[in-house]
MARMILUM-863681 format. One record per residue: residue in one letter; z, y, x of N, C-alpha, C, O, CB in turn. Coordinates in steps of 0.05 Angstrom, whole numbers, padded with zeros to 5 digits, always signed. Glycine has a CB too. Example, Ala and Ser with C-alpha at 12.3 -4.5 7.8 and 13.67 -1.06 7.14 Angstrom:
<rs>
A+00156-00114+00264+00156-00090+00246+00156-00066+00264+00169-00066+00285+00181-00089+00226/S+00142-00045+00257+00143-00021+00273+00157+00001+00258+00161+00023+00268+00114-00012+00282/
</rs>
This chain:
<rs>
X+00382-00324+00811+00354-00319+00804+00343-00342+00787+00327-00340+00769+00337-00314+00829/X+00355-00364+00796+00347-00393+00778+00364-00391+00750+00356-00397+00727+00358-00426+00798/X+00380-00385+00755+00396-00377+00719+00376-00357+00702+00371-00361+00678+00432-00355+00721/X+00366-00337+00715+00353-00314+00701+00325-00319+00691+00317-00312+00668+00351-00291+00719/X+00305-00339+00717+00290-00350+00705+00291-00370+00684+00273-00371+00668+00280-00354+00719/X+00310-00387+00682+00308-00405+00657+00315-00399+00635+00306-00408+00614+00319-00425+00657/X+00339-00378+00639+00345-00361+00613+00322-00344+00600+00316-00339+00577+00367-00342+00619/X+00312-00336+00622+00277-00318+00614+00266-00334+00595+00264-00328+00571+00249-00315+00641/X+00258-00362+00610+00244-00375+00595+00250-00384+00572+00235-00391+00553+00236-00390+00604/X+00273-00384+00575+00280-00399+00541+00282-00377+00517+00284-00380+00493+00316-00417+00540/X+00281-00357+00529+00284-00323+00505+00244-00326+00501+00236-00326+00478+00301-00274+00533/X+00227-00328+00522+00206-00337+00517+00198-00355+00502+00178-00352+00488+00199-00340+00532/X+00214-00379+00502+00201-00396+00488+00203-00395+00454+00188-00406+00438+00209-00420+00499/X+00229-00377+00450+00244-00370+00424+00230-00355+00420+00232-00350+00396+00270-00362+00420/X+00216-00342+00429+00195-00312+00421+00172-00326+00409+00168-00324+00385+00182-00290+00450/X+00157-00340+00425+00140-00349+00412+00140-00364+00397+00121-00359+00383+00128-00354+00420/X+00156-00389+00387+00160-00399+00363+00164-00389+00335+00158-00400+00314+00176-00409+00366/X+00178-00359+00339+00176-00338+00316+00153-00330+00315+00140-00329+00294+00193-00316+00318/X+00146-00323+00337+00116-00306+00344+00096-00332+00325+00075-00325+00313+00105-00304+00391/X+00105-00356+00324+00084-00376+00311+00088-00375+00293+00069-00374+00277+00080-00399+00314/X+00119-00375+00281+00123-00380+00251+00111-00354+00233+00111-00356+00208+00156-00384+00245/X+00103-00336+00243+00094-00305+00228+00066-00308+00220+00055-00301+00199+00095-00276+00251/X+00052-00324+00246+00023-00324+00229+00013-00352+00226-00007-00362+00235-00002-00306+00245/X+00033-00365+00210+00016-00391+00199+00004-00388+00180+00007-00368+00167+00029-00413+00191/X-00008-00404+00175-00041-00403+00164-00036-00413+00128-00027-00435+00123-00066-00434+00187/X-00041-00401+00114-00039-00410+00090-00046-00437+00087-00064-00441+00104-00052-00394+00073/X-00040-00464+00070-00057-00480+00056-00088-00471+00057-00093-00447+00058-00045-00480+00028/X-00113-00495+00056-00133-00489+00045-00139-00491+00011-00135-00508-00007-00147-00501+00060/X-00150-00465+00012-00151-00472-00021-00195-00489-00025-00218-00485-00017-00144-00424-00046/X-00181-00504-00038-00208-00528-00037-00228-00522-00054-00223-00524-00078-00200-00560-00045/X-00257-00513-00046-00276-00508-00070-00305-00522-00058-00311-00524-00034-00280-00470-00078/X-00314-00527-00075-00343-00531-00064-00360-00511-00048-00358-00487-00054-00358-00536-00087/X-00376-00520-00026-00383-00493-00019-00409-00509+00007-00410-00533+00011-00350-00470-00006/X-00425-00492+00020-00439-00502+00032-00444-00488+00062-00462-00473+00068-00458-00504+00015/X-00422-00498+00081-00417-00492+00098-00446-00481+00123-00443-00467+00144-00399-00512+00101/X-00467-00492+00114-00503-00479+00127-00505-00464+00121-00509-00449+00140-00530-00488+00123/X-00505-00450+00093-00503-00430+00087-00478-00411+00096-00482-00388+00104-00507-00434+00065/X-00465-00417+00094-00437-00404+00120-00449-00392+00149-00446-00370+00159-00411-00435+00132/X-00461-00410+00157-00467-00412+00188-00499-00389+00179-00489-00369+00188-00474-00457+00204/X-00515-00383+00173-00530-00372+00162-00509-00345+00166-00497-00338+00186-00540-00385+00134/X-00510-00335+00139-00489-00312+00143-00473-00295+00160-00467-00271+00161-00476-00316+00136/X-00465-00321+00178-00446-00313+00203-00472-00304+00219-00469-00283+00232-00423-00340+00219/X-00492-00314+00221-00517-00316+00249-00525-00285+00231-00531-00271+00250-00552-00353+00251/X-00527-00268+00208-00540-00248+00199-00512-00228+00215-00519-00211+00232-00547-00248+00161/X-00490-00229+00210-00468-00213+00220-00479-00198+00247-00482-00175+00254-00442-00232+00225/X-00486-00232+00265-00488-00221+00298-00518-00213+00303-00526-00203+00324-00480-00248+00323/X-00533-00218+00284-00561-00214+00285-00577-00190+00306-00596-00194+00322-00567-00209+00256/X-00563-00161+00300-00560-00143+00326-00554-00153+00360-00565-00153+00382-00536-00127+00319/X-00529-00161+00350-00515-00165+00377-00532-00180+00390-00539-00172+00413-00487-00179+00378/X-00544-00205+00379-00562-00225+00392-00589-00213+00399-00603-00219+00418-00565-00250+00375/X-00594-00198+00381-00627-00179+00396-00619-00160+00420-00635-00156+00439-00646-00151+00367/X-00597-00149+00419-00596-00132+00441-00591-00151+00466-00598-00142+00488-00574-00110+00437/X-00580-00177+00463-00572-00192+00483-00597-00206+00497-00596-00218+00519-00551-00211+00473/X-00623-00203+00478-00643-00217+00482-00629-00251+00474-00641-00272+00478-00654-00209+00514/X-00610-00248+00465-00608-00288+00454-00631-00287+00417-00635-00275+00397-00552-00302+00442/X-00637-00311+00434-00665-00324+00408-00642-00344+00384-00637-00367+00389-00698-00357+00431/X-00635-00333+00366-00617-00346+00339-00645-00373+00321-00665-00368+00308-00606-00306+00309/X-00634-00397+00328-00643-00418+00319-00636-00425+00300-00612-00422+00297-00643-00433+00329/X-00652-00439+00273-00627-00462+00259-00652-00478+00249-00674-00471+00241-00600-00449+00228/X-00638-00505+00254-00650-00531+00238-00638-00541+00220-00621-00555+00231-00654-00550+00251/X-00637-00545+00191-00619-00548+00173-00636-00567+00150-00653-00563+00133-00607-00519+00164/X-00617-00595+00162-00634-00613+00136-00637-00600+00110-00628-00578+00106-00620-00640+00128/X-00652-00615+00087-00652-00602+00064-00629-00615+00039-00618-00607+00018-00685-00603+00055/X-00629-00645+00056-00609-00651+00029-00576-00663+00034-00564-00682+00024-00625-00678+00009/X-00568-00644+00054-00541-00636+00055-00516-00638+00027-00514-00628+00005-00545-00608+00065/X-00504-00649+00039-00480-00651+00010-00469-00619+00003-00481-00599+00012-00443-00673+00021/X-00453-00617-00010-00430-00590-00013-00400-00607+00005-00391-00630+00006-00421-00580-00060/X-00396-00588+00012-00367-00590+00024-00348-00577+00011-00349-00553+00011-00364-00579+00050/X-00327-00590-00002-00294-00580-00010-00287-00563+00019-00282-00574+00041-00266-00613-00017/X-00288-00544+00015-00271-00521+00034-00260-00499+00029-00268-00491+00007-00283-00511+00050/X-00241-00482+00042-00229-00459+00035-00258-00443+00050-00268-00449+00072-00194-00454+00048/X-00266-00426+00035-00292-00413+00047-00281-00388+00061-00297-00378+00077-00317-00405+00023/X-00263-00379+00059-00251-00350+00069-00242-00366+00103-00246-00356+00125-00217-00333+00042/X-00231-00388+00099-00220-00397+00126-00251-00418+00142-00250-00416+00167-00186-00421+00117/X-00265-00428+00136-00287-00433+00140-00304-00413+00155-00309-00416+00179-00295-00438+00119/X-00312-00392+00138-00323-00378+00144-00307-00364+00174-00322-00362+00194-00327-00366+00120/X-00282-00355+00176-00269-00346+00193-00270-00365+00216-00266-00357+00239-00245-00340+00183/X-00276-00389+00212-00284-00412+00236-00308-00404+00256-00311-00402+00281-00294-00442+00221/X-00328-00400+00227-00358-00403+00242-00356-00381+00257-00357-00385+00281-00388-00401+00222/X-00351-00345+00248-00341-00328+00265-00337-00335+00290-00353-00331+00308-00321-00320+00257/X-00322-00342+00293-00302-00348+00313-00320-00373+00330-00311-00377+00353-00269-00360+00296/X-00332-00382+00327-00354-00402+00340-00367-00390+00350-00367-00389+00375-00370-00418+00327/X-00385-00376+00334-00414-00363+00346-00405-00342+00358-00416-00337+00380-00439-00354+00324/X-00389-00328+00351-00372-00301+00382-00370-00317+00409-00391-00315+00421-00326-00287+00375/X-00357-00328+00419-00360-00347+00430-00378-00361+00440-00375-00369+00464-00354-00356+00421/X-00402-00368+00424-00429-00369+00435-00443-00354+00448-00455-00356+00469-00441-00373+00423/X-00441-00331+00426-00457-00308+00439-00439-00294+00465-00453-00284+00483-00463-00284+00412/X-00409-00291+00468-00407-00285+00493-00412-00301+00516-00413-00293+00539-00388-00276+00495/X-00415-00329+00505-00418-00345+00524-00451-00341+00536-00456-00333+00559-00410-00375+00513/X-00469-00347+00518-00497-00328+00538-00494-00301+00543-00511-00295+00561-00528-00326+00522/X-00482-00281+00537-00479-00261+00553-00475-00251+00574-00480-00229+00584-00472-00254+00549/X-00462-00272+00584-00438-00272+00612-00454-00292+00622-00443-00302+00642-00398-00282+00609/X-00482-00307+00617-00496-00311+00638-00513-00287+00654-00518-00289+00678-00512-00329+00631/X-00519-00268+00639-00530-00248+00643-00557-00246+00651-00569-00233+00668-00517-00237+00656/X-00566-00273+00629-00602-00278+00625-00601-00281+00593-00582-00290+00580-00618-00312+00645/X-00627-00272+00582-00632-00283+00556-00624-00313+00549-00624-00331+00566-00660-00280+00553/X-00618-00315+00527-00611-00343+00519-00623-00351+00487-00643-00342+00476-00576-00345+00521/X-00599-00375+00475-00612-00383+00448-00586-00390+00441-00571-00401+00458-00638-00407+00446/X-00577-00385+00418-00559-00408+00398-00571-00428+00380-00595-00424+00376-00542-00393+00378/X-00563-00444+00371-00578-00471+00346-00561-00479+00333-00539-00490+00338-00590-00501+00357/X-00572-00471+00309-00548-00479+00290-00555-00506+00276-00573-00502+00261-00543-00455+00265/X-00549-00523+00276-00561-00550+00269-00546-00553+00248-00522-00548+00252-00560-00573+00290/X-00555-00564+00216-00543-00581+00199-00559-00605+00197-00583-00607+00193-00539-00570+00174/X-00532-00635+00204-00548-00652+00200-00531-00677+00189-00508-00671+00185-00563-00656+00223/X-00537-00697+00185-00531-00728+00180-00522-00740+00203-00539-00746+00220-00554-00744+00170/X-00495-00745+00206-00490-00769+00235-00474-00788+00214-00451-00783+00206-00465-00755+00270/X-00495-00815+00204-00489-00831+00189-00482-00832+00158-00501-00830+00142-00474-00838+00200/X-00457-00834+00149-00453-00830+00123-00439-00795+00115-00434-00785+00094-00432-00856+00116/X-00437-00785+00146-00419-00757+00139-00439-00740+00155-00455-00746+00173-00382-00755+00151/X-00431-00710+00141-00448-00689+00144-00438-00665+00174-00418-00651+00173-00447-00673+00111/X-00450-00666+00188-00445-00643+00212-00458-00615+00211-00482-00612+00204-00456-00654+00238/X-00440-00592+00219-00449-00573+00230-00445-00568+00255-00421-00566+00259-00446-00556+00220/X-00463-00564+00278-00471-00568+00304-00483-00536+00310-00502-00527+00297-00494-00596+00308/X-00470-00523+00328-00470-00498+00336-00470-00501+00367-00448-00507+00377-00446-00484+00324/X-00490-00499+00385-00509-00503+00413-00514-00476+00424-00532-00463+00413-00540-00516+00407/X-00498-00462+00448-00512-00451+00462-00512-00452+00492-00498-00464+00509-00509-00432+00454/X-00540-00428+00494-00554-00441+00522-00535-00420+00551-00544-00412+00572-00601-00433+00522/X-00508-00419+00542-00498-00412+00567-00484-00420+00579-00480-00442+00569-00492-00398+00570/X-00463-00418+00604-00451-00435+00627-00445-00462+00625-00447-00478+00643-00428-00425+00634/X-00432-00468+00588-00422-00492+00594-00395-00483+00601-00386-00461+00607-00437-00509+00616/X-00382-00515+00598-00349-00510+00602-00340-00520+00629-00343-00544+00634-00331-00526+00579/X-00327-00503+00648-00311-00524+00670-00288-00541+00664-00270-00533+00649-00299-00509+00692/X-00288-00566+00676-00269-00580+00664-00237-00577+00662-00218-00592+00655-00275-00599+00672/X-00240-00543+00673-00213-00543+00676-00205-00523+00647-00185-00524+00632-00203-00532+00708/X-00227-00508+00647-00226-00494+00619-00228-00514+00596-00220-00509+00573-00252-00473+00617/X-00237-00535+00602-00238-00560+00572-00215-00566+00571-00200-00563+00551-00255-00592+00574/X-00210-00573+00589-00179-00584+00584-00156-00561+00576-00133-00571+00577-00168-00600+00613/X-00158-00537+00570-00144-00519+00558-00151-00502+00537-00135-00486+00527-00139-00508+00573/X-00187-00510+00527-00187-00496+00501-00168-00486+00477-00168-00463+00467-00199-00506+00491/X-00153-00508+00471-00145-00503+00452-00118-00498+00454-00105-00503+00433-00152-00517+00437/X-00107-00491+00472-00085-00485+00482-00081-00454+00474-00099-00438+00480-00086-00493+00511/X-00055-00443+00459-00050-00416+00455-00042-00396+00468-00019-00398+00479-00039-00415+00443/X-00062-00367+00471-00055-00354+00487-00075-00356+00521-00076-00339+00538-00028-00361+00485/X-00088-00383+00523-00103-00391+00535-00129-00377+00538-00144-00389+00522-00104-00410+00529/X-00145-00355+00551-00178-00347+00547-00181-00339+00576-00164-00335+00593-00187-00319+00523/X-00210-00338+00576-00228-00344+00592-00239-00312+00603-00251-00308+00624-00249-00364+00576/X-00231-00287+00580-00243-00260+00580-00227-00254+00585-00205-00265+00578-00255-00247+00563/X-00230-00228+00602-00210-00209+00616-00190-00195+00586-00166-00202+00585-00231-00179+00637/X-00200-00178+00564-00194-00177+00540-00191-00198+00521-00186-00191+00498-00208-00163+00531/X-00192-00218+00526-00188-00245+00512-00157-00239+00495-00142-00222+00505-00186-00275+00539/X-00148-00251+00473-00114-00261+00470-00120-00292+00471-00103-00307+00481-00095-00249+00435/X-00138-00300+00462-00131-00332+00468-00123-00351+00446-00117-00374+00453-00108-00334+00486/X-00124-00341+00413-00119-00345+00398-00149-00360+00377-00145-00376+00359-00105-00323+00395/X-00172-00352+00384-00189-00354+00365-00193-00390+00370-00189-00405+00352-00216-00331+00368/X-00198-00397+00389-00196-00437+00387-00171-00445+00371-00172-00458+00351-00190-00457+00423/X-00146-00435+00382-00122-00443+00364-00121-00450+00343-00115-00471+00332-00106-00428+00361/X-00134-00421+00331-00137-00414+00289-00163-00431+00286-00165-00446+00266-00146-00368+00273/X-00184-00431+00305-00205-00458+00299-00192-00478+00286-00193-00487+00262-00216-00473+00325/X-00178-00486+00310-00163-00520+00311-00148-00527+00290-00151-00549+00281-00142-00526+00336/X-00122-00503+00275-00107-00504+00260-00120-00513+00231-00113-00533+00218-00095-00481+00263/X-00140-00495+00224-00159-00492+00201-00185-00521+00200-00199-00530+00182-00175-00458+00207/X-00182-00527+00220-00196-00555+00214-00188-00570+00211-00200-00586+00197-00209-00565+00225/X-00161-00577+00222-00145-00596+00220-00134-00596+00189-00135-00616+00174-00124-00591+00242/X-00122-00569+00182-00126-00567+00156-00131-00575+00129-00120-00575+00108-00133-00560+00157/X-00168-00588+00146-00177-00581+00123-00195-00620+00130-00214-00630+00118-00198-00542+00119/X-00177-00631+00155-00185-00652+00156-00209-00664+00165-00216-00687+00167-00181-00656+00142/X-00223-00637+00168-00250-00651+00194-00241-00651+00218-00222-00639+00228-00281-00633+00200/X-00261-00674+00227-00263-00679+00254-00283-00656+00270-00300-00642+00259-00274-00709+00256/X-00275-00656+00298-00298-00622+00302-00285-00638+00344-00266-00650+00354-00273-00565+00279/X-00315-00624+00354-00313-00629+00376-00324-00600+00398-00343-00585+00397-00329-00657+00377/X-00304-00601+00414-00324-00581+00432-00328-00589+00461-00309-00595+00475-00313-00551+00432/X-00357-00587+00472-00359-00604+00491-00385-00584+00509-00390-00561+00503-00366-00637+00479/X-00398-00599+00530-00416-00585+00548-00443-00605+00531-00442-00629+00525-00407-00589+00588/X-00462-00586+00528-00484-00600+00511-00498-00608+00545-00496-00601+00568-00507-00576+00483/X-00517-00633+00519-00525-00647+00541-00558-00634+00561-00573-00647+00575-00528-00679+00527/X-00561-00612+00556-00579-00602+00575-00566-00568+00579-00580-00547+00576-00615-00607+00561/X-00543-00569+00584-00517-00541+00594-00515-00535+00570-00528-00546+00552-00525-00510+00615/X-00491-00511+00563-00488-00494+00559-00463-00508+00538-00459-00531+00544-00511-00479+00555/X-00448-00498+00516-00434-00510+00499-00445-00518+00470-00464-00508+00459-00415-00497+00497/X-00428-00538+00460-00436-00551+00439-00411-00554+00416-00399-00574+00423-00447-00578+00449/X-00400-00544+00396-00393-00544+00379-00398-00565+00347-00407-00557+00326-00395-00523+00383/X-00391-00584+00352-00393-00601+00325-00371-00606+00308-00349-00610+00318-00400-00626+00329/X-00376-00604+00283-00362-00600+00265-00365-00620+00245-00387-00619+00235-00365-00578+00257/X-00350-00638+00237-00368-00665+00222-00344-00664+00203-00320-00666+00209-00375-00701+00241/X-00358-00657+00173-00342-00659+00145-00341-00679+00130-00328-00678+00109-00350-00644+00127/
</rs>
């Protein structure tokens, strides 16, 4: 039975390495672009979803923000993938909530900061975000932090995800 399990595992582990090599992520292709306005856009997508949820959609967005060199198709597929996430995250408190989309200045480099007001992370779920195949939802695959992580790394920002400091999660993104 100990032969069968390790042989299992190793036909597993060969699976998924193919299973990885199939959907790697193109290069970013680099353009100017203005990632608030990204985060904008993405907040009009869920704009429904968040009225029916009763969540209140915030944004504070300095005015004299740089442009960011980014692939905007993979960018954009980030913020997605953030604010879903947000918004199921106040859902599954199962009280009205808020998201905040913050653009701002931390020093000489520019952040986008994505805040919402639900559970927060246990530290056991932190310590496996970004882990593949890893989720938190019964229908989850566990992939959308992964393709986060991949695509930022990418593209060479630094990006944090953490428990904001009055609950719920906090997403920063510093270009």
């Amino acid at each position: 039975a100990i032969e069968v399990a390790i042989s299992r595992t190793a036909n597993l582990d060969a699976f998924m390495s193919g299973f990885a090599d199939v959907v790697r992520l193109p290069q970013p292709r680099l353009l100017p672009g203005d990632p608030w306005q990204m985060a904008r856009q993405v907040g009009l997508l869920f704009q429904e979803r968040c009225a029916r949820a009763g969540i209140i959609w915030r944004e504070d967005i300095a005015e004299d923000l740089p442009a960011v060199e980014c692939d905007h198709v993979q960018l954009e597929q980030v913020l997605v993938n953030i604010v879903k996430n947000a918004v199921e995250a106040v859902e599954s408190s199962g009280r009205a909530g808020e998201i905040m989309i913050r653009g701002v200045r931390q020093g000489r480099r520019a952040a986008l900061v994505i805040e919402d007001s639900g559970p927060g992370l246990s530290p056991d779920v932190q310590a496996q975000l970004f882990t593949p195949f890893f989720t938190t939802r019964d229908n989850g695959q566990g992939l959308g932090l992964t393709m986060v992580q991949e695509i930022l790394l990418a593209h060479g920002f630094d990006f944090a995800l953490e428990n904001g400091p009055e609950g719920g999660a906090l997403f920063t993104i510093r270009f």
